[in-house]
C-alpha positions in Angstrom: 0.0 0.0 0.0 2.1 3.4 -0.8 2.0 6.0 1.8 0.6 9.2 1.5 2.0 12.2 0.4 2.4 14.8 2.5 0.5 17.9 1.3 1.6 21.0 1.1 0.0 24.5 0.8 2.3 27.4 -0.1 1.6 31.0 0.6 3.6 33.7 -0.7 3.1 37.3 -2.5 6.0 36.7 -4.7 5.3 34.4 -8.1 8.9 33.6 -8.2 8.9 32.3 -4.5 6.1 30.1 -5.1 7.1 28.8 -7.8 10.8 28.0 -6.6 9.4 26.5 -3.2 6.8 24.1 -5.7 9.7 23.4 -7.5 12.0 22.3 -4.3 9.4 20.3 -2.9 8.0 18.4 -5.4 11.2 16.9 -6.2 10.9 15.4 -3.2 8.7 11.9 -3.5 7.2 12.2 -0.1 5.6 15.2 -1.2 2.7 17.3 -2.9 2.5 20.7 -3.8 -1.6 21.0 -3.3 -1.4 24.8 -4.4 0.0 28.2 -3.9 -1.7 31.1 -2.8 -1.2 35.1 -3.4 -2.5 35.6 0.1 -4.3 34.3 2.6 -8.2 35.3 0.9 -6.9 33.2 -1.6 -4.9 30.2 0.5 -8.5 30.4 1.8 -10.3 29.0 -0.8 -8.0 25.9 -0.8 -8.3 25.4 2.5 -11.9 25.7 2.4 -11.7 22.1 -0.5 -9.0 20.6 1.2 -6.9 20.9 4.7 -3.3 20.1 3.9 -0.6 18.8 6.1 1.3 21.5 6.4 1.2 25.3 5.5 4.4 27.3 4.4 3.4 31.0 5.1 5.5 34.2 4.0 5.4 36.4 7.2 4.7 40.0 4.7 1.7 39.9 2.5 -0.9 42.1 1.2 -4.4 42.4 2.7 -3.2 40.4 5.6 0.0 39.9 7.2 1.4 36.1 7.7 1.1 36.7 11.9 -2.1 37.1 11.8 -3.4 34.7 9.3 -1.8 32.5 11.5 -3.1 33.1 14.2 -6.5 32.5 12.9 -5.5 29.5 11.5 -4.3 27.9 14.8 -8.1 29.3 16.5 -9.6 27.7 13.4 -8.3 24.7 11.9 -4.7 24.1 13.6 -2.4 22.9 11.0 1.5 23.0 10.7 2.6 26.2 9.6 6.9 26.9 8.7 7.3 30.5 8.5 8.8 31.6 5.5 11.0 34.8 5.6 13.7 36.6 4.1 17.2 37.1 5.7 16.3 40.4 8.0 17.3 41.4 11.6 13.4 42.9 11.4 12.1 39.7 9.6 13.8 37.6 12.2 12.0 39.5 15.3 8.7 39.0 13.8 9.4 35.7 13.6 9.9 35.2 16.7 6.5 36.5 17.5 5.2 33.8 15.1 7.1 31.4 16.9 5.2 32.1 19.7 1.9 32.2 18.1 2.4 29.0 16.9 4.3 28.2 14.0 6.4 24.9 14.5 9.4 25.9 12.6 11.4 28.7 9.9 13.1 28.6 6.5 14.5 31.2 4.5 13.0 32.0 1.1 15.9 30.4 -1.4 18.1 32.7 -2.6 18.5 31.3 -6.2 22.0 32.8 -7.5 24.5 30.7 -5.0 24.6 27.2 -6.8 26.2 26.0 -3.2 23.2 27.5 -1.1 20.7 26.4 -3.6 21.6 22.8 -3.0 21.8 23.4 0.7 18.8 24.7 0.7 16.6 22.3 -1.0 17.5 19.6 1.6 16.8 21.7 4.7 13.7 22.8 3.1 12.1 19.5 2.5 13.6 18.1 6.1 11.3 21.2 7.8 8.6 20.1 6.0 8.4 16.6 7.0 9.8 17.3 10.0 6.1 19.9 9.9 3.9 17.3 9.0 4.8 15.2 12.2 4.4 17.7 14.3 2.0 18.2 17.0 -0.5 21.3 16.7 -2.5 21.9 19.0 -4.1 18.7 19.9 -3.4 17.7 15.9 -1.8 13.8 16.2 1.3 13.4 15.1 1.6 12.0 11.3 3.4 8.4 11.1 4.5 9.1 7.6 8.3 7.4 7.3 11.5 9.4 6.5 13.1 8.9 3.6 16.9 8.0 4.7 19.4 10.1 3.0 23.3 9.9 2.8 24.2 12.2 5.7 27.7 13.7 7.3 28.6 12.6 10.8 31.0 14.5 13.3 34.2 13.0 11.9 34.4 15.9 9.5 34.5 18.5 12.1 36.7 16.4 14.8 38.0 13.4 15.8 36.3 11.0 17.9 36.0 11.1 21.7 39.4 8.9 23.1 37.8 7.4 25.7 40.1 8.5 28.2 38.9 10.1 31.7 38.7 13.9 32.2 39.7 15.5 35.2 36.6 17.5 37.5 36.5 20.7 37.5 35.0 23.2 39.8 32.8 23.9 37.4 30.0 21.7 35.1 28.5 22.9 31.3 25.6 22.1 30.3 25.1 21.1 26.5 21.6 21.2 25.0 20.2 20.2 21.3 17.0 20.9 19.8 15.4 21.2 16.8 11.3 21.9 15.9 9.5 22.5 18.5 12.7 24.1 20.5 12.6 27.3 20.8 9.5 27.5 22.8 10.6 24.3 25.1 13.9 26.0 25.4 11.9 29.4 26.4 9.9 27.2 29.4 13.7 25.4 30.3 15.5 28.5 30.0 12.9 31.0 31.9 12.6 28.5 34.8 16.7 28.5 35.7 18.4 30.5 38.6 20.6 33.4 37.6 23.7 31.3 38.8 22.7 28.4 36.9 25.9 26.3 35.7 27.0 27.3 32.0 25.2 26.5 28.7 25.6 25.8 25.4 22.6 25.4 22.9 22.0 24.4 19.8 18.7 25.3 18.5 17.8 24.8 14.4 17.6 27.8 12.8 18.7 29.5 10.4 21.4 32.6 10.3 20.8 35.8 12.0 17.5 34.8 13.4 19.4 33.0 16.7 21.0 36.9 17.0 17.1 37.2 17.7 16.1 34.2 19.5 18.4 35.2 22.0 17.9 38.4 22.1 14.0 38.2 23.0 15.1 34.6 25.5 17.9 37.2 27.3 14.9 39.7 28.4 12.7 37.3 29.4 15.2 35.0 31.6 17.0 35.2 34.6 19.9 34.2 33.0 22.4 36.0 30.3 21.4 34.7 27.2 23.3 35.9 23.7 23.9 34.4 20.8 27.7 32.7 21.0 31.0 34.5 19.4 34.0 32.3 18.2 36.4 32.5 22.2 33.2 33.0 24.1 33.9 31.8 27.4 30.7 29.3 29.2 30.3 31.1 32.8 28.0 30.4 35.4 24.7 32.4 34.9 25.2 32.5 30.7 23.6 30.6 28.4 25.4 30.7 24.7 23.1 30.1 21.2 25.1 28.6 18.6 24.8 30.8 15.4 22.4 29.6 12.4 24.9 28.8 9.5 28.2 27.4 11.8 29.4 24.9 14.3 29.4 25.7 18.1 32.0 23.5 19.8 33.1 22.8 23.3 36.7 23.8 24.0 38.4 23.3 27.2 41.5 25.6 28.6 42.2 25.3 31.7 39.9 25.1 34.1 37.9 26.8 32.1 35.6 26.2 29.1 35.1 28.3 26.0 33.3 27.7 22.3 34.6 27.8 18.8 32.7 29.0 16.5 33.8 27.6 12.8 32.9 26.7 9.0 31.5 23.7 7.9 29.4 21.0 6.0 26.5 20.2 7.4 27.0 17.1 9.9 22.9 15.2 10.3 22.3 17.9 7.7 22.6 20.8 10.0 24.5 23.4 10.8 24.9 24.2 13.4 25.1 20.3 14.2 24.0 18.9 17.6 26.0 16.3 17.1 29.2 18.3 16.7 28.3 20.2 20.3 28.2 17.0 22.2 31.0 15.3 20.2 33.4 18.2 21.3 31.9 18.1 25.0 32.3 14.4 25.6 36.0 15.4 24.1 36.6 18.4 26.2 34.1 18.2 29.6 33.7 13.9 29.7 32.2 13.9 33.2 31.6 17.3 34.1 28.8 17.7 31.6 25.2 17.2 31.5 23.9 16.6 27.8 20.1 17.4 27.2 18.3 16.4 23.7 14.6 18.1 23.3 12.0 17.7 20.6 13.2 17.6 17.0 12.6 15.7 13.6 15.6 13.2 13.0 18.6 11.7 14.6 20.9 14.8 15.3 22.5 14.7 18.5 21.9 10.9 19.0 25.5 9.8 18.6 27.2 12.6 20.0 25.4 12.3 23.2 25.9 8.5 23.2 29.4 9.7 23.3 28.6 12.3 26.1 27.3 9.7 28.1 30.2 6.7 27.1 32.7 10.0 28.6 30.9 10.2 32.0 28.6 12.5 31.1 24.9 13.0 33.0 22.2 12.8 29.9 18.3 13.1 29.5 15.7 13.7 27.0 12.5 15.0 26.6 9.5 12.6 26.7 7.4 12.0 23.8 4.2 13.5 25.8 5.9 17.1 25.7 8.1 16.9 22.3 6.2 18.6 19.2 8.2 16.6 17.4 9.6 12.9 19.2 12.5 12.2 16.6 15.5 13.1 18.3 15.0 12.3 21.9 13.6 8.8 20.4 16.7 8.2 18.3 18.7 8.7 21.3 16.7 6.8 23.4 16.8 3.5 21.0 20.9 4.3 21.3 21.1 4.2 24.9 22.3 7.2 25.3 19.9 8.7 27.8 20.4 8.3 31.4 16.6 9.6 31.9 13.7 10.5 30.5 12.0 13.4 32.0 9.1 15.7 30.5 9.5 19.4 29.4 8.5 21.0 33.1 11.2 18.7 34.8 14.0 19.8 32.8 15.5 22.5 34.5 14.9 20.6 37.8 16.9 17.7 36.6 19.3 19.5 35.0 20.5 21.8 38.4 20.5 19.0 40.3 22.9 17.1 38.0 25.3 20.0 38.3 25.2 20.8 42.0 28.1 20.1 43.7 
């Protein structure tokens, strides 16, 4: 019996947008383009025949703006939406707002003259939009649709593997955290429930460029804890939290007693960049014990080996349960590897979490 397609509603002002997104996903096998809409009066009308699996929804449109068709939507008839925006410091703080009113995940609109991008692109693309389809709305069941497997990077290409050999404690413990859709509002709840001397942190959240400069931003005003988006030598303090940049690699880097990140270049690794997998490959290297790794809701298996890893070095690890994940794919994945010390839901996090780090 084949497997349904997973349908897809596109709604964007710009003809050329639509028809380079209709383009990008029908490659794809797993799914249909069901139709593209001028604007919401119009995405309307298709709605109205048929409710797809997943909306992609430009953020600035005439007659109505992508916020609050949105929000309407998830009052309505709650279905998937990805945001779709252009590469803007303004365009990224609205989306943050959409975020928040519901939208399960972002992509930029493709940016057609970079042959590199382009290919880059069309895979991250598609991934958001299955990763959409499975995710939880609002009471909406999760779709059982399977993944098609692609040939993927691991974290060899960034850095070697851990060496097994014991690390030294420190005074001090980091705390490494991977997430993908679904995160940034379960990294808002963990985040906004931590103590101002909270133990160091290092996140990676998927997203792309220049809208983690905002995601932090709006995280640091609402939390008790320093949040920022992380610079290449940043040093992890107590009381700080660091956001690995859309578009590079956020490792771990040990001097001293002290811990700092590197920020670099590089292929995708699970086909993301920034790469959980990298962040807790280069903790289990640099912290081995005096870590705690935490993988939250997401679509796929990044950050499943490298916190096998974290854990294999002495490392503290947990995930989020499936009852509290929009999206169960990455805690699962690391669950099935035995990488995960506990299981906790999204409330319990921060709990666990200080109470693996205190001294």
């Amino acid at each position: 019996m084949a497997v349904p397609k997973i349908r897809v509603l596109i709604i964007d002002d710009s003809a050329s947008v639509r028809q380079a997104l209709t383009s990008v996903l029908q490659e794809d096998p797993e799914i249909e383009v069901i139709g593209a809409a001028s604007d919401p009066f119009a995405a309307a009308r298709y709605i109205k025949d048929e409710l797809p699996d997943v909306i992609t929804l430009d953020v600035e449109m005439p007659r109505m703006d992508g916020i609050t068709f949105l929000r309407k939507i998830m009052e309505q008839c709650p279905v998937p939406v990805v945001m779709c925006s252009s590469l803007t410091e303004e365009g990224s703080e609205t989306l943050m707002h959409a975020l928040e009113a519901g939208a399960v995940d972002v992509i930029l609109k493709p940016r057609m003259g970079v042959a590199d991008h382009l290919t880059e692109s069309r895979m991250m693309i598609r991934e958001t939009v299955k990763g959409a389809a499975r995710a939880r709305v609002r009471g909406r069941k999760a779709q059982t649709r399977p993944v098609q497997v692609q040939e993927k990077l691991t974290a060899d290409v960034m850095l070697m593997p851990p060496t097994g050999r014991a690390m030294s404690r420190t005074t001090e413990m980091v705390v490494c955290i991977g997430a993908s859709t679904g995160g940034t509002e379960a990294l808002r709840e963990v985040l906004m429930a931590l103590p101002a001397n909270s133990p160091g942190i290092v996140v990676v959240q998927h997203m792309p460029e220049q809208f983690t400069r905002a995601f932090a931003k709006r995280l640091d005003g609402l939390c008790e804890v320093s949040v920022k988006e992380a610079q290449d030598g940043d040093t992890v303090m107590r009381g700080h939290v660091l956001i690995a940049p859309g578009g590079r690699h956020t490792l771990l880097q040990r001097q001293g007693a002290r811990y700092l990140v590197s920020v670099r270049e590089g292929p995708l690794v699970s086909r993301h960049r920034p790469s959980v997998d990298v962040l807790f490959r280069s903790a289990a290297n640099s912290a081995g014990s005096n870590a705690v790794g935490i993988i939250m809701t997401g679509m796929g298996d990044d950050g499943a080996r490298g916190l096998l890893e974290m854990k294999q070095g002495g490392a503290r690890t947990f995930a989020q349960d499936e009852a509290t994940c929009v999206v169960f794919g990455m805690p699962k994945e690391a669950i099935t590897r035995d990488a995960v010390d506990k299981i906790v839901p999204l409330g319990a996090i921060a709990r666990e979490l200080l109470h693996a780090t205190a001294r």
